[in-house]
Backbone as CSV, one residue per row, in Angstrom:
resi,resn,N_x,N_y,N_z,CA_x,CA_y,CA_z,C_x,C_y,C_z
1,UNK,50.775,-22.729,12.801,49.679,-22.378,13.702,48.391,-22.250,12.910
2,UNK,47.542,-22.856,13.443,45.711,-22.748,12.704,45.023,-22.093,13.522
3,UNK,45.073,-20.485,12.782,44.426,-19.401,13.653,43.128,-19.175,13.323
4,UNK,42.600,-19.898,12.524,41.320,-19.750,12.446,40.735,-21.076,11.286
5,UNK,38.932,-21.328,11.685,38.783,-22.493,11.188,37.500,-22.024,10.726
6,UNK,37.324,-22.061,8.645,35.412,-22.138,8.696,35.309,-23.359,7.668
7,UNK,34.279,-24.068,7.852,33.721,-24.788,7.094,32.288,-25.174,7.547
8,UNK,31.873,-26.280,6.998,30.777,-27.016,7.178,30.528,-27.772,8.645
9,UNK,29.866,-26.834,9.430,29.418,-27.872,11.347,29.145,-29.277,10.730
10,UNK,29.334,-30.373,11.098,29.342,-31.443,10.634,28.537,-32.465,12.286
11,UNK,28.990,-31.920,13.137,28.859,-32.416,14.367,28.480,-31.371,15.627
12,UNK,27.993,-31.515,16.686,28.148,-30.645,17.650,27.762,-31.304,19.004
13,UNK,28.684,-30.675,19.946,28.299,-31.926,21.510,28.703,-30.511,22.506
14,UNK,28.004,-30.479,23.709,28.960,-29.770,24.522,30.565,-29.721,24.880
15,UNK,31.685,-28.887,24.405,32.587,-29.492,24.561,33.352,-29.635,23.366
16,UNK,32.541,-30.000,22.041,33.245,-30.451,20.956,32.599,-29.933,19.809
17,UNK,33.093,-29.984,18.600,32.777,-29.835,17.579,33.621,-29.908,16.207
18,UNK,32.806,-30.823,15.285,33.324,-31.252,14.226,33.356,-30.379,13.018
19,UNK,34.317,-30.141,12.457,33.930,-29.068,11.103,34.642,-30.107,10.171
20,UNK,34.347,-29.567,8.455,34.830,-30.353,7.730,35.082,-28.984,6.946
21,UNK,36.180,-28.692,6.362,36.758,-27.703,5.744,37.572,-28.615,4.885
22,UNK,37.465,-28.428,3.031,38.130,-28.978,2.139,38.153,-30.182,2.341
23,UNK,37.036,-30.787,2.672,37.398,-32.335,2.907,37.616,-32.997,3.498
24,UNK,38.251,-32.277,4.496,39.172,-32.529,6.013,37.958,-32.283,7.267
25,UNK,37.648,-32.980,8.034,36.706,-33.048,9.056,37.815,-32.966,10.771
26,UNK,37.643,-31.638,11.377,38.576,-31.109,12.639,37.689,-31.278,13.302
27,UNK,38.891,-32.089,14.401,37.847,-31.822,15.824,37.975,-30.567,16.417
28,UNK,37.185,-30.523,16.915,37.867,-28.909,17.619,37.065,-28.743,18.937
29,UNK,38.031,-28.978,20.370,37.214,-28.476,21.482,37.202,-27.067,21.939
30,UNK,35.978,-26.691,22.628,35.510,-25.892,22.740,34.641,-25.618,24.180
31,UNK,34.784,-24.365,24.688,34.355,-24.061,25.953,32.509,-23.785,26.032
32,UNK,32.065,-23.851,26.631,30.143,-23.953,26.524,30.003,-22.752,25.668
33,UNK,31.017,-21.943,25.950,30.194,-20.459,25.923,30.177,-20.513,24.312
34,UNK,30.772,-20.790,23.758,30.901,-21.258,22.696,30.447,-22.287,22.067
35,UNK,30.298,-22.985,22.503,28.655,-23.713,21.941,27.600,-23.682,21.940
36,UNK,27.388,-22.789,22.792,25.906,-22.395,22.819,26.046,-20.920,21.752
37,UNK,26.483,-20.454,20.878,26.686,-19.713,20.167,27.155,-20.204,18.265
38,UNK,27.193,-21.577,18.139,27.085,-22.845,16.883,25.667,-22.490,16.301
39,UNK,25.617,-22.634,15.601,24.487,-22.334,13.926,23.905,-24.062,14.310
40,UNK,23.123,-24.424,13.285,22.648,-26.077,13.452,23.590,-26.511,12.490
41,UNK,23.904,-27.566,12.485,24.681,-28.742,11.758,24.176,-28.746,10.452
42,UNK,25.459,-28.666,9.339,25.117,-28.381,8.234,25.183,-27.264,7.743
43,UNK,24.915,-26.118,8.627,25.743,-24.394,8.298,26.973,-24.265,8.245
44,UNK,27.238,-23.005,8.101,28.365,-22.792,7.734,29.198,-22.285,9.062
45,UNK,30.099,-22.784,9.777,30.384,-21.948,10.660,31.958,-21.139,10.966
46,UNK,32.671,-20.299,11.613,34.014,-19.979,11.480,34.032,-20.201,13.128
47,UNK,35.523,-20.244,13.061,35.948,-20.300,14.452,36.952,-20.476,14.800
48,UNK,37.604,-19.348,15.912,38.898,-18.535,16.069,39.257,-19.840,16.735
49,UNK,41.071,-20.188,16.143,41.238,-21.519,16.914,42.773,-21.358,17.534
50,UNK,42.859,-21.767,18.379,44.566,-22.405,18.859,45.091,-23.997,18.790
51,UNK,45.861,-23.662,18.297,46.808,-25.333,17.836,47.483,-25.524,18.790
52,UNK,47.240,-26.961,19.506,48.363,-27.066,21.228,49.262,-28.236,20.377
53,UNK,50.571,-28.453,20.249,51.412,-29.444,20.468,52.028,-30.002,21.605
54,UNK,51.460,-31.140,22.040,52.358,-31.518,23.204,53.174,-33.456,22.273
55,UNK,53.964,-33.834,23.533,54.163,-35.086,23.480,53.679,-36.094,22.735
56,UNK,52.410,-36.164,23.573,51.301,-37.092,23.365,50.338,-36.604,23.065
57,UNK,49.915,-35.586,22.232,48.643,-34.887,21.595,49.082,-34.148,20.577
58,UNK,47.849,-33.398,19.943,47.695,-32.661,19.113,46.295,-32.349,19.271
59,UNK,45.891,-31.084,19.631,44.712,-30.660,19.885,43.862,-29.111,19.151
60,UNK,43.103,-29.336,18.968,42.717,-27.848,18.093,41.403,-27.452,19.152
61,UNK,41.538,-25.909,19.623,40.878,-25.494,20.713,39.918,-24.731,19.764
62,UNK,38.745,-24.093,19.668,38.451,-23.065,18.893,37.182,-22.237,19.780
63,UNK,36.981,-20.997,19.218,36.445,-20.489,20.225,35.419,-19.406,19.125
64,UNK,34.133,-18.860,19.994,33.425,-18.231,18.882,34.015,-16.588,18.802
65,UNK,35.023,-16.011,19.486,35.450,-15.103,19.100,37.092,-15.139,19.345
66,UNK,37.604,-13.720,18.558,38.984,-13.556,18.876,39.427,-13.540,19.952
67,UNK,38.302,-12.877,21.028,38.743,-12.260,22.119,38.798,-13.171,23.186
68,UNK,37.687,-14.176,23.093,38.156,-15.833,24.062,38.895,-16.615,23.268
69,UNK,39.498,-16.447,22.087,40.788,-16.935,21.888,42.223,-16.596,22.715
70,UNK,41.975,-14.962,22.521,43.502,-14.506,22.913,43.274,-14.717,24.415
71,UNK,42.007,-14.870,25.269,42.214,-14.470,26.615,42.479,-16.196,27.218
72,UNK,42.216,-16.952,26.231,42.023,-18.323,26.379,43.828,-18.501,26.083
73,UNK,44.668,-17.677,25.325,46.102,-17.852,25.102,47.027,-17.362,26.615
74,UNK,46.120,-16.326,26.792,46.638,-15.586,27.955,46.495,-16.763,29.273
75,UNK,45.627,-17.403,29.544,45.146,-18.392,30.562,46.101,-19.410,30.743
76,UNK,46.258,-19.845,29.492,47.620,-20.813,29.585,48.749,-20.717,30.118
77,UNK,49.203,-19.015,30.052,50.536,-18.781,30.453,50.576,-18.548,32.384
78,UNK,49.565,-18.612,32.356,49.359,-18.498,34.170,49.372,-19.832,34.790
79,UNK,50.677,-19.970,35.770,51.024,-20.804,36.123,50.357,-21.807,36.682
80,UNK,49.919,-23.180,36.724,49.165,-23.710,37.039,47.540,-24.225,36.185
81,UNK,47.692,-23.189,35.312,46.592,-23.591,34.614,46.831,-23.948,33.268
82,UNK,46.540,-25.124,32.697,46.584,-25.727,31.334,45.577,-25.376,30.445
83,UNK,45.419,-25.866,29.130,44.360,-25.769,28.060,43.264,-26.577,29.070
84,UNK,43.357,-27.667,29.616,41.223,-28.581,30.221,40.977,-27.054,30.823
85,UNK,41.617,-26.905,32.002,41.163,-25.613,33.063,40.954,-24.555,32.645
86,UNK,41.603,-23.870,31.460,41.223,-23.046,30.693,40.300,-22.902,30.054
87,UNK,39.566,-23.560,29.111,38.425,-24.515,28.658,37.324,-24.460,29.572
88,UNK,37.535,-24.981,30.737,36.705,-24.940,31.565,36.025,-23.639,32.390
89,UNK,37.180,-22.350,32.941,37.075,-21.499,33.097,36.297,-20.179,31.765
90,UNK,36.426,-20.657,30.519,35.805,-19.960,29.523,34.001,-20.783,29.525
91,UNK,34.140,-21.820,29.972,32.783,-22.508,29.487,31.813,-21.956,31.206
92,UNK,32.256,-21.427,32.071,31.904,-20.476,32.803,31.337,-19.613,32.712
93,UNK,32.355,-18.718,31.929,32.653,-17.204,32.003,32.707,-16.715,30.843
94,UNK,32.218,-15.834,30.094,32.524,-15.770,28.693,33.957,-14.690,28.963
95,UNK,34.805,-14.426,27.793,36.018,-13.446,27.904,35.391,-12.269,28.566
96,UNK,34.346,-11.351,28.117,34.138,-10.331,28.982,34.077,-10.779,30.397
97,UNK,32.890,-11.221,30.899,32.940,-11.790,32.166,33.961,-11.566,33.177
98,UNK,35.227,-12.056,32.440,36.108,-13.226,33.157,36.729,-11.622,33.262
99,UNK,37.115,-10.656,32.239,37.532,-9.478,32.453,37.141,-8.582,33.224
100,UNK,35.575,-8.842,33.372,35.005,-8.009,34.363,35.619,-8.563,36.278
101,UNK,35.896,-9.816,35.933,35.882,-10.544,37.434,37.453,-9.956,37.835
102,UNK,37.859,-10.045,37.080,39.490,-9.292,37.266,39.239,-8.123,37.804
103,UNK,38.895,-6.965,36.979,38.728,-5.733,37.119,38.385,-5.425,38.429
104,UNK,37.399,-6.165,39.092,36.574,-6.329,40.102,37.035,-6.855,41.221
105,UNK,38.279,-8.031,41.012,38.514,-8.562,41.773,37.618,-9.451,42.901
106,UNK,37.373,-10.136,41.670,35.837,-10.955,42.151,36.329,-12.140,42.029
107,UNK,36.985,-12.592,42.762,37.419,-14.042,43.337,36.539,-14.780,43.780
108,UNK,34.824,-14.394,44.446,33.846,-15.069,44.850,33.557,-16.267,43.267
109,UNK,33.163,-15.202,41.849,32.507,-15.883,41.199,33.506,-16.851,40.268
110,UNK,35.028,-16.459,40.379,36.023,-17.620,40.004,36.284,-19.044,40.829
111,UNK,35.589,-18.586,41.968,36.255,-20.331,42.713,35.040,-21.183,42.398
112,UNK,33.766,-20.558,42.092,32.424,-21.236,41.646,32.824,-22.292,40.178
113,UNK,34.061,-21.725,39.624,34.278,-22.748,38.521,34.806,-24.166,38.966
114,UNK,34.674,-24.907,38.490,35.157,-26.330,38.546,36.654,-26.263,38.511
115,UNK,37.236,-26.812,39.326,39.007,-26.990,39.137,39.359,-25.908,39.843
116,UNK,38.935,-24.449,40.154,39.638,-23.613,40.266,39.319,-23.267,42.275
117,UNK,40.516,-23.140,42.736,40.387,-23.053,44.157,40.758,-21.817,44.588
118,UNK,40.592,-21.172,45.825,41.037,-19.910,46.496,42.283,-19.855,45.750
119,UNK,43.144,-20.551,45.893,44.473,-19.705,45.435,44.902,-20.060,43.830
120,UNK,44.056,-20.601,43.296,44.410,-20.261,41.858,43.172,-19.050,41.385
121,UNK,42.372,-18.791,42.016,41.480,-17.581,41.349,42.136,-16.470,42.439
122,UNK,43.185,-16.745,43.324,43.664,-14.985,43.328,45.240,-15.141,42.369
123,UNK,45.487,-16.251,42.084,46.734,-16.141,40.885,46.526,-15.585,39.882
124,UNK,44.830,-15.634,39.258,44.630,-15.451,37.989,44.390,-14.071,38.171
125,UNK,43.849,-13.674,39.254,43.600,-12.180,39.799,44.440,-10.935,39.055
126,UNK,45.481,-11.777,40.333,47.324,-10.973,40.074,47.834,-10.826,39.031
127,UNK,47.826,-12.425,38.263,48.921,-12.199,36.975,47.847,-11.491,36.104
128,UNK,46.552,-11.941,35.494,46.005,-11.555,34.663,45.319,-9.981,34.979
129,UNK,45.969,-9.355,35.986,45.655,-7.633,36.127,46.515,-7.310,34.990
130,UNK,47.631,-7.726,34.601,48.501,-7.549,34.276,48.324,-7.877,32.644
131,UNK,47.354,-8.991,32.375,48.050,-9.179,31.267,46.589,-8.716,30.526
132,UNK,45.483,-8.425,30.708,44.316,-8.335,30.080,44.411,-7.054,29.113
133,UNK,45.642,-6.121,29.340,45.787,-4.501,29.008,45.787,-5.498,27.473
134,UNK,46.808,-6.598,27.229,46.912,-6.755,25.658,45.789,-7.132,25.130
135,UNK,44.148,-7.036,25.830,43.186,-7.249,25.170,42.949,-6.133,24.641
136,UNK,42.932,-5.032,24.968,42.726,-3.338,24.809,42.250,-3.377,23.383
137,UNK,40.699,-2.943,22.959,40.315,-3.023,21.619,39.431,-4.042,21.830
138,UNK,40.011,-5.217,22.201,38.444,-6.192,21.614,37.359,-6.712,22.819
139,UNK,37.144,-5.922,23.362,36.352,-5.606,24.983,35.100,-5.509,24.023
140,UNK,34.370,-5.968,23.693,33.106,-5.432,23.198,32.169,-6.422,23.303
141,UNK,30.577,-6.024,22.809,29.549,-7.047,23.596,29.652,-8.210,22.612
142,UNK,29.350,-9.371,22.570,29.719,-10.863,21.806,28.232,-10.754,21.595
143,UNK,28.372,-10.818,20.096,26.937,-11.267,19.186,27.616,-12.337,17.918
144,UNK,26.282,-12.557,17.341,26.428,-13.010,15.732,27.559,-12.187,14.626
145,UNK,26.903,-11.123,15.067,27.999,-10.371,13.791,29.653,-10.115,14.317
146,UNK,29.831,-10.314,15.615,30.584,-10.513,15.985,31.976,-11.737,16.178
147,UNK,30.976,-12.822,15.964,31.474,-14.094,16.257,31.654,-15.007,15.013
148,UNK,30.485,-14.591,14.587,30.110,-15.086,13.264,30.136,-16.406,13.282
149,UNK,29.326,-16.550,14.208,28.754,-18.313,14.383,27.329,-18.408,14.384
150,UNK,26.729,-17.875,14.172,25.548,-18.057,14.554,24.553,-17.383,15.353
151,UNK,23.343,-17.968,15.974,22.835,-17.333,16.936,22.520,-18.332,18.104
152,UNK,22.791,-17.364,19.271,23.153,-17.843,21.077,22.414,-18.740,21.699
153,UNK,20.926,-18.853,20.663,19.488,-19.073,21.904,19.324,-20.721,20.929
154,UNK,20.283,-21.474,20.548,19.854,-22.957,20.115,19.113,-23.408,21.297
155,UNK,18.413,-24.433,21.540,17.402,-25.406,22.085,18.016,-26.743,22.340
156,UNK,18.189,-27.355,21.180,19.069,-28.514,21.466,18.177,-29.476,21.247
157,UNK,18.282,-30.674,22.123,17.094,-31.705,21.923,16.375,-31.236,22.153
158,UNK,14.523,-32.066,21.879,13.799,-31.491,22.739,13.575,-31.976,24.326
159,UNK,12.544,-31.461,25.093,12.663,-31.058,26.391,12.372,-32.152,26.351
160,UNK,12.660,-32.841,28.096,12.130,-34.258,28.614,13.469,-34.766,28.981
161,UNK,13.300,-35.893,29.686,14.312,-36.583,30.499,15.336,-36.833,29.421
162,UNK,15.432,-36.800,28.240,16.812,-36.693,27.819,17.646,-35.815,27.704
163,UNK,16.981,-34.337,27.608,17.681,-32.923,27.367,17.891,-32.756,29.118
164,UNK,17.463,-33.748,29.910,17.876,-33.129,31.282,19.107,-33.783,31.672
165,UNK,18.942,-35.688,31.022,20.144,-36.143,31.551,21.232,-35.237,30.889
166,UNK,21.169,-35.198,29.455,22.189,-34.825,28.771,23.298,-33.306,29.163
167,UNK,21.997,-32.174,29.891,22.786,-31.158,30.599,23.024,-31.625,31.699
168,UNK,22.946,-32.693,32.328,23.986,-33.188,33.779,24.893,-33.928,33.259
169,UNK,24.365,-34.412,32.029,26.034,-35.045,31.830,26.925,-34.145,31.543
170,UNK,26.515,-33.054,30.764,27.266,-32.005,30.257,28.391,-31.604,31.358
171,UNK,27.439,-30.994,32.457,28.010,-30.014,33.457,28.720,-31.115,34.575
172,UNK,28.472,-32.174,34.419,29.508,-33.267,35.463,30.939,-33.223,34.489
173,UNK,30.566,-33.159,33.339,32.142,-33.201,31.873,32.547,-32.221,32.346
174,UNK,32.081,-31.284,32.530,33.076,-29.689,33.292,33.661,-29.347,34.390
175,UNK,33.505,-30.407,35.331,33.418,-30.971,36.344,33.110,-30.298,37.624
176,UNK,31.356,-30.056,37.577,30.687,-30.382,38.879,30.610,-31.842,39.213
177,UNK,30.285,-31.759,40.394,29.691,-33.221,41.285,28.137,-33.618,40.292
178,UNK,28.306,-34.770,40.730,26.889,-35.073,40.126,25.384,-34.504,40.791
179,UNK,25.788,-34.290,42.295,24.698,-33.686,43.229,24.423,-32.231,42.603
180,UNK,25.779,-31.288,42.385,25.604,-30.302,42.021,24.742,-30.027,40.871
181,UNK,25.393,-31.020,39.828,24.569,-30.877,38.513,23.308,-30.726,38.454
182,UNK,22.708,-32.086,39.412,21.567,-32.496,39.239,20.398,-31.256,39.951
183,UNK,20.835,-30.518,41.211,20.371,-29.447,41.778,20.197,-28.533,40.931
184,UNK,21.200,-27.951,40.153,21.656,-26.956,39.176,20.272,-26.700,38.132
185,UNK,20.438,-27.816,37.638,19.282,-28.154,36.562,18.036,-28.229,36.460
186,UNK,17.878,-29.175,38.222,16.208,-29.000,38.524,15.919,-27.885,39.108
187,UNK,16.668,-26.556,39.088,16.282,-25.521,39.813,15.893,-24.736,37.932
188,UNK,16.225,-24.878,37.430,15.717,-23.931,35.891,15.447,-24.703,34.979
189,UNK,14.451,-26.154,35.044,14.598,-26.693,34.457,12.730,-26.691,34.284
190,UNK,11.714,-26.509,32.920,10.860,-26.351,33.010,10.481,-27.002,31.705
191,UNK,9.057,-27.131,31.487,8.709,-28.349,30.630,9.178,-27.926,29.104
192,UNK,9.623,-28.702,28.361,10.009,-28.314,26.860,11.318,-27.969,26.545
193,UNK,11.913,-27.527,27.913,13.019,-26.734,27.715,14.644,-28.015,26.757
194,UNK,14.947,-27.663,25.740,16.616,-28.423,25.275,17.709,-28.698,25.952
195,UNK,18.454,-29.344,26.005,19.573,-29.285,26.774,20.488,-28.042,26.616
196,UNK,20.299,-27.982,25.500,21.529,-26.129,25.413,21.157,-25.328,26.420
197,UNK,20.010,-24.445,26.773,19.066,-23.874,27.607,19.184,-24.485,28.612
198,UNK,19.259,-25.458,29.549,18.939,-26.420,30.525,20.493,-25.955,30.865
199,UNK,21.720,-26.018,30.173,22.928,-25.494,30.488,23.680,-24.670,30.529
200,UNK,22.782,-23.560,29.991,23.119,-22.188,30.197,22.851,-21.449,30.993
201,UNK,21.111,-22.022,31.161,20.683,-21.393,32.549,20.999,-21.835,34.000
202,UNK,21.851,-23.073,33.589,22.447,-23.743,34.967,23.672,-22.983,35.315
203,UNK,24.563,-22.930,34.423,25.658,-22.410,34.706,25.177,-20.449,35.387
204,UNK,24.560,-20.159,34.591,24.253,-18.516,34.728,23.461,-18.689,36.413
205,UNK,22.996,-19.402,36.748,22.580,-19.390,38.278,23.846,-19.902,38.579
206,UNK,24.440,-20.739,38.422,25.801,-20.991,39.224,26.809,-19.356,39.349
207,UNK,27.126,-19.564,38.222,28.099,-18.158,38.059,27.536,-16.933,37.608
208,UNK,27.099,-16.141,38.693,25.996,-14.603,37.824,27.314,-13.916,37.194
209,UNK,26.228,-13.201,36.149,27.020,-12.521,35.206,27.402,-11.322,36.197
């Protein structure tokens, strides 16, 4: 198991990211919330990871903290939902969030995720009342010194019709509609602004904290 990954950012995309540790260059996917929390390319970065073996893959997940690691381990075991949907539900929601939506029983702001319908956000409800107690301890607010990736507020390209296509392409990869995206974006989308920003503030009007 590769529980954790630091080396040299080598690459970075919504979604993905390349490290090169000893030589060795990992892919490693990754949920938004967590990319928008990456250093610039060429730093140094760490990052809490899970190793999936299946059949036909081999995949390395990594995440900017422990705590959307383990809750990202926990996600898997709930029936119906795999590592994409999982992934997807973190690039939402950061781990607190997603703990708060439990607690709360806030099924409104889980079906707002992509993939996830009325009855898999009251599955995750049910089982994960249950299983979040084994987070107990790492409930705390997600920073730099925390994550130890970096800092949250990257930019990305600069602003203009490429940092706009690029956050609709982003958020169609997560899978909104393309209508959605495109609404999403031109509603917080203002002159100068990067694609990182352009997709954070899309998602955060989609799904309030």
């Amino acid at each position: 198991m590769i529980g954790r990954i630091r080396g040299i950012l080598v690459e970075k995309a919504p979604g993905q990211a390349l490290v090169e540790c000893a030589g060795l260059g990992y892919e490693v996917d990754i949920p938004y919330t967590t990319f928008f929390h990456l250093p610039e390319t060429g730093d140094e970065v760490t990052l809490h990871t899970h190793f999936a073996v299946r059949e036909d893959a081999q995949s390395l997940y990594g995440f900017a903290s422990s705590l959307d690691r383990d809750l990202f381990r926990l996600l898997i075991k709930v029936n119906g939902v795999g590592p994409k949907l999982a992934v997807g539900i973190l690039s939402g929601l950061d781990a607190q969030q997603f703990i708060r939506c439990v607690e709360n029983r806030d099924s409104a702001s889980l079906v707002k995720l992509p993939g996830v319908g009325k009855k898999t956000a009251e599955r995750l409800l049910i089982e994960m009342a249950d299983r979040i107690g084994q987070l107990e301890g790492q409930f705390v607010p997600t920073s730099p010194e925390t994550t130890g990736v970096g800092q949250p507020d990257g930019q990305g390209p600069a602003g203009g019709p490429a940092a706009t296509e690029e956050a609709e392409a982003a958020l169609i990869a997560l899978g909104y509609k393309p209508q959605e995206a495109a609404k999403a974006i031109s509603k917080v989308a203002e002159e100068g602004m990067g694609s990182e920003t352009l997709i954070r503030l899309a998602l955060r009007n989609m799904i309030p904290a």
